[in-house]
Structure formats: structure tokens, C-alpha cells
C-alpha positions as a printed Julia matrix, in Angstrom:
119×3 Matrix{Float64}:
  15.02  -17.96   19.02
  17.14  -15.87   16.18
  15.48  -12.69   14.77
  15.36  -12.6    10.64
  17.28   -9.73    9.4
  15.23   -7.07    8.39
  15.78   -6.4     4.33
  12.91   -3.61    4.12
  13.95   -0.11    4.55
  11.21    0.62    6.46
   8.94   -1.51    9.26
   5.82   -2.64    7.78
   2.45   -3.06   10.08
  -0.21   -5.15    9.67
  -3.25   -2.72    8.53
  -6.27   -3.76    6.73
  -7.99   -0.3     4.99
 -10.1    -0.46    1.77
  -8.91    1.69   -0.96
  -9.95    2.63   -4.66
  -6.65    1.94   -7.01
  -6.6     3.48  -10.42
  -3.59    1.75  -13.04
  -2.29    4.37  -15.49
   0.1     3.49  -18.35
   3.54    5.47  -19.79
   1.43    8.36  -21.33
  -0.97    8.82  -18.32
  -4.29    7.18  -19.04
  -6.46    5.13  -17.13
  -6.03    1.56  -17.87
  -8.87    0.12  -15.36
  -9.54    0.85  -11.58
 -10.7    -1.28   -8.79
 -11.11   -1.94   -5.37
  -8.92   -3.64   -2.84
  -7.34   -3.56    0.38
  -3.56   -2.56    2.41
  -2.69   -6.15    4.48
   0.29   -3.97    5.61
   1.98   -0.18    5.29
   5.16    1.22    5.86
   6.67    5.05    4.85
   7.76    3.17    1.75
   4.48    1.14    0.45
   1.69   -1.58    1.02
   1.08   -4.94    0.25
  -1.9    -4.57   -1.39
  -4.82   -7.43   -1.94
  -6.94   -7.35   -5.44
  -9.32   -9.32   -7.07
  -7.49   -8.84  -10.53
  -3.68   -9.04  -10.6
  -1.88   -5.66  -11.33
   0.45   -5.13  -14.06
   4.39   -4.55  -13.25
   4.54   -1.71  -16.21
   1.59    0.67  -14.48
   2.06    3.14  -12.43
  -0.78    2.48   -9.61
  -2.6     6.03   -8.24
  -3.9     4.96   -4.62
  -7.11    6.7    -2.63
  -6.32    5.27    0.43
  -8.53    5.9     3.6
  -6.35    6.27    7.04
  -8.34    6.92   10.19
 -10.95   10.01    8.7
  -8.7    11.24    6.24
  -7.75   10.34    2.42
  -4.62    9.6     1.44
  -4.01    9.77   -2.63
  -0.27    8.26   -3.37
   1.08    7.01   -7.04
   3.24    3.69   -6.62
   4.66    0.91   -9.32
   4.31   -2.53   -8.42
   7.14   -4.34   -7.24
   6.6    -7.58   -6.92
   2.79   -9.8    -6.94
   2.08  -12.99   -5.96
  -0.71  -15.19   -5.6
  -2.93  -14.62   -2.36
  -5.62  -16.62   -0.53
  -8.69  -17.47   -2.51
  -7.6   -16.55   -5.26
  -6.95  -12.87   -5.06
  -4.09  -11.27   -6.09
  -1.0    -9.9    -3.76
   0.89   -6.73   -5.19
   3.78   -5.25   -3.43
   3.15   -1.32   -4.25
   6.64    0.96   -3.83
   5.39    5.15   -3.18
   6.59    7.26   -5.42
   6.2    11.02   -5.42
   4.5    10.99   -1.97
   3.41   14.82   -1.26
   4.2    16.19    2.26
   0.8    16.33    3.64
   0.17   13.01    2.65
   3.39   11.69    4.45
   2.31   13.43    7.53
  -1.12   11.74    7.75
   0.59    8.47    6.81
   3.32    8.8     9.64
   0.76   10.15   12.24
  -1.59    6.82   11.25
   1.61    4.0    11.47
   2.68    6.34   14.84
  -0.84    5.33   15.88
  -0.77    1.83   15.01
   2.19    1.18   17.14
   0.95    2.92   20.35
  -2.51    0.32   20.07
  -0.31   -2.91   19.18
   1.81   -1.69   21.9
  -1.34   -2.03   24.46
  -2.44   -5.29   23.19
């Protein structure tokens, strides 16, 4: 069995948490807002599953709920695809991540190895 070569800059894990997403546009204003869900997370961004597809050119502001804590991150969209039923896949890069939010997101993925690690 051959390993794939890792492209990503950082490991992705599997991690299903419901978040409220909020798409602004070049000057700052809300374009819509929704619901969806992380399939995965790394330090660098989520795959993230919508009902409605998300547009390339909006920045995407992220409430994203990691053990009992909020996280709120702004991303862009770096790729989307089609999902399952469907819903809508959107490949979200961070940007301008704050330090407290990094921490909780590091301590949560630091977390989510130890379990898998277990199973």
C-alpha cells in the first residue's frame, strides 16, 4: 500500500460542528447568511457543507462552535463542489485568524487526535 502525498499545508480531521456563516462583499456588507456544517478542519480552514452554494468573490465570516466555546474566523472560498443530496461543498481558506481564536482551534484539533487515537 503507497501513501498519497500530502498537498495541504496542514492535516485536516474529520469534524462535523454546526456553524452560522455570514457572506460579505468588497465594501463589507452582508450579502445573505446561513447555516451549515465543518465535514473537516485544519489550522488553515474547513470544508464546509451548505444548502446554497457560496460565492468565490465573498469573503465568508464563520461562528463556529468547538467543544463549549465560539470560534468567529473570516475565510474566502477556495474551491466548491457539489456534495451529497444536493448540498453544496465549499473549501473555506482562514484569513486574519485572531490569537485567541487559534488557541481554541489548536486545543480542539489537539483533542480530536488524542480520541481518534483511542478508537
Amino acid at each position: 500500500m503507497t501513501k498519497k502525498k500530502q498537498k495541504r499545508k496542514h492535516d485536516r480531521i474529520d469534524s462535523l460542528n454546526l456553524l452560522n456563516y455570514v457572506c460579505l462583499d468588497e465594501n463589507n456588507d452582508e450579502v445573505n447568511q446561513g447555516m451549515g456544517r465543518t465535514l473537516n478542519v485544519s489550522q488553515g480552514g474547513i470544508l464546509l457543507e451548505t444548502h446554497l452554494p457560496l460565492d468565490k468573490k465573498h469573503i465568508i465570516s464563520l461562528s463556529i462552535g468547538l467543544e463549549d466555546e465560539m470560534v468567529d474566523i473570516h475565510g474566502k472560498v477556495i474551491y466548491r463542489r457539489e456534495g451529497e443530496k444536493g448540498k453544496s461543498e465549499s473549501g473555506i481558506e482562514f484569513q486574519d485568524i485572531n490569537e485567541k481564536s487559534l488557541k481554541i482551534l489548536n486545543r480542539y484539533i489537539i483533542a480530536f487526535r488524542a480520541m481518534q487515537k483511542q478508537e
